[in-house]
N, C-alpha and C positions, 0 to 999 in steps of 0.2 A: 432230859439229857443236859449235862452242865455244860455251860461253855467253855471252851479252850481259850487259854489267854498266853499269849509268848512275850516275856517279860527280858525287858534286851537292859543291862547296864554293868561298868564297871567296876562298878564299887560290888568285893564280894559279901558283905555284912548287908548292905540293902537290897542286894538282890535274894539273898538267903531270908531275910525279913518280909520281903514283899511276896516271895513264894509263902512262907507259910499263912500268911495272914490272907491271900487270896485265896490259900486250898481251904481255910478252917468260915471261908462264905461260900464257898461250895462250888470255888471252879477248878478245871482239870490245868494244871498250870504246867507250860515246860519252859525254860531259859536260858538265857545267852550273855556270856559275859564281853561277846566282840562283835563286831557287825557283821563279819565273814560267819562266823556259826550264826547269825539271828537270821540271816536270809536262808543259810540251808535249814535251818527248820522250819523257817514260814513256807517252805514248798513242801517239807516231807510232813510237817503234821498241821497243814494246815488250819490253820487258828482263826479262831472267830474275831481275834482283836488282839493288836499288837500296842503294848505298851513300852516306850522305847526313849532310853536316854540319847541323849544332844551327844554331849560331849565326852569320846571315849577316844582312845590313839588308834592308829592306824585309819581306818572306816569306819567314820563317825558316824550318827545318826542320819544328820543332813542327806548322806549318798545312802545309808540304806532305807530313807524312804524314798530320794528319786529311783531307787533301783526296784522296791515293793511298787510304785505307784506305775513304773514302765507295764507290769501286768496286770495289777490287780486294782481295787481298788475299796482291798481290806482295809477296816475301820486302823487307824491310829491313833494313841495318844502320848503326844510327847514328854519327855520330863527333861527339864532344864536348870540349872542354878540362873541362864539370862534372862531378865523380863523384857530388855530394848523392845522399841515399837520396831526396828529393824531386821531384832532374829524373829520376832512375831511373823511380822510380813512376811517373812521368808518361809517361815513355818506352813502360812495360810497356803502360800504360793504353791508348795508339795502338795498338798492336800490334804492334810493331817484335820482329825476331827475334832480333836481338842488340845490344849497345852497348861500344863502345869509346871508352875516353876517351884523350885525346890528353895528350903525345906515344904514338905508338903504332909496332910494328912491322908493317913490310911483310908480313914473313912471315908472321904471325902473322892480319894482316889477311886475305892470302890461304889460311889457313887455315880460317877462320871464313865464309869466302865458300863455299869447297865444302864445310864441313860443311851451312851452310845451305840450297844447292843439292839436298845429298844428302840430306836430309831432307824439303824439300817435292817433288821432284819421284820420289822413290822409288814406285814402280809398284803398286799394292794387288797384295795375293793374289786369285788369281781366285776361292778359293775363302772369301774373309772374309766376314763377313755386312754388308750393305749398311745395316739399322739396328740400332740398340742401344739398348737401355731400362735404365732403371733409375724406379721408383715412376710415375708419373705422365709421364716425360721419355721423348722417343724426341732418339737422337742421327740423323742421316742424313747418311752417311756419300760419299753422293755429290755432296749440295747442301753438304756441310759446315755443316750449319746443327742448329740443338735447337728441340726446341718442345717444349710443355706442350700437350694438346692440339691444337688449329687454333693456337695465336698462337706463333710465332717469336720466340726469347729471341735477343737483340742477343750476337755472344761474338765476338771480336778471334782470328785464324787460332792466336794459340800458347793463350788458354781455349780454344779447342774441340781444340788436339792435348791439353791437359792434361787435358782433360776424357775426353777419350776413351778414353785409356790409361787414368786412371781405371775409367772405366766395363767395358773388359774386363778390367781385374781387381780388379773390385768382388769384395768381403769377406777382399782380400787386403792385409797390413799392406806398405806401399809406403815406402820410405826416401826421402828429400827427395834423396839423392843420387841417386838409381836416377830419381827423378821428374826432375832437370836432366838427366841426361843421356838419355832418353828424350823431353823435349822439347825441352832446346838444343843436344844433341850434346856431343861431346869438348869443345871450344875453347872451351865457354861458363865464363870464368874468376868469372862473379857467384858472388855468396858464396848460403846457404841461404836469406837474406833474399829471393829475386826467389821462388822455390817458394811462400815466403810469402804474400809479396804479390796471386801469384795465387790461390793460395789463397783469400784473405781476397776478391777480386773476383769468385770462381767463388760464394764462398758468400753474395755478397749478389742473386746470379741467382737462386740455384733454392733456398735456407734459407728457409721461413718465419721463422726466429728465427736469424738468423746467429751471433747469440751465444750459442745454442745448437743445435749442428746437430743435424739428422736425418742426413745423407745424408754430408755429407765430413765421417770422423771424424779426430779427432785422436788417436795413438797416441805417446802425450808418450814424448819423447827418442829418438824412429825417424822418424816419420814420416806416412802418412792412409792411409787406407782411405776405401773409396765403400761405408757401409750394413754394419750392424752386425746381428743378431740379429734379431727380430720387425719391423726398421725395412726391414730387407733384399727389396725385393720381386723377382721372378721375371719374364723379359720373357714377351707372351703366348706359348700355343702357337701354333705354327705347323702352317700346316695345308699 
């Protein structure tokens, strides 16, 4: 079965080009030329991956992925004419799985769609463990959610895949490149700075002193590590 793709943007010549170059690699495509129709379709024909322009009048992109990300936590890829490290951040901050700034290529776009694809919808191991701790934190792997105790830490679909890979290979020195392509796949062309980024967002979840962590270390000129020496704690026994 092909994938559904909801392709959201203003401009009616790109988005008539983007539909048909998406249907002729063989996905079922529907779209929106305004952000008020891009949300009612992402709920009536639920789409496997939303690809969706910045900058449109009325209900720009920005609010229709805080608005998709309020429920769900469907794959997104952004398209922009801005590259600022600012709208980036901003971009990361929603949750959005990748961003391409414009002009951009077809190819390239339909690249990035099925690495995206192949990432969130990839099958667990039947035999992977279902939570994962690290001090005080269990990860749950099937709610895809973290908590500290009872209360549930707020974390956007790529902090909790960052988080997680993390977390199974906590006390292992992890390189910032092995970290993107682990989380964005091949075709994520962001430079080391988006690693960063989340980084710096993961550590102001679960860091008592962000400015000085406990838990995501930094291992200058390579890369982070989750829990260092006596800070390192063990998930319980299982019984």
């Amino acid at each position: 079965m092909s994938s559904k793709i909801l392709v959201v943007d203003d401009d009616p010549t790109l988005l008539r080009f983007l539909q048909d170059f998406l249907r002729e690699e063989k996905f079922d495509v529907v779209a929106a030329n305004n952000g008020a129709e891009a949300l009612r379709l992402a709920y009536r024909e639920q789409p496997d991956l939303v690809v969706l322009d910045v900058m449109m009048p009325g209900m720009d992109g920005w609010e229709v992925c805080a608005r998709l990300r309020e429920l769900s936590d469907l794959p997104i890829i952004l398209l922009t004419a801005k590259s600022s490290e600012a709208d980036k951040l901003r971009g990361f901050k929603l949750g959005v799985d990748d961003y391409m700034t414009k002009p951009f290529s077809f190819a390239e776009l339909t690249a990035r769609i099925q690495a995206v694809l192949a990432r969130t919808a990839r099958p667990p191991d039947k035999n992977e463990r279902h939570l994962l701790y690290f001090g005080d934190f269990t990860l749950d792997l099937d709610k895809r959610e973290a908590r500290k105790g009872s209360e549930v830490i707020a974390l956007t679909p790529t902090e909790f895949r960052l988080l997680e890979f993390l977390v199974r290979n906590k006390g292992r020195a992890i390189s910032e490149e092995e970290l993107s392509q682990q989380v964005w796949g091949d075709y994520y062309q962001g430079e080391r700075s988006a690693v960063r980024r989340y980084i710096w967002m993961l550590r102001q979840k679960f860091e008592a002193d962000p400015a000085s962590p406990r838990w995501i270390r930094t291992v200058r000129g390579f890369g982070y590590r989750l829990g260092t020496g006596t800070g390192m704690l063990q998930p319980p026994d299982e019984t």
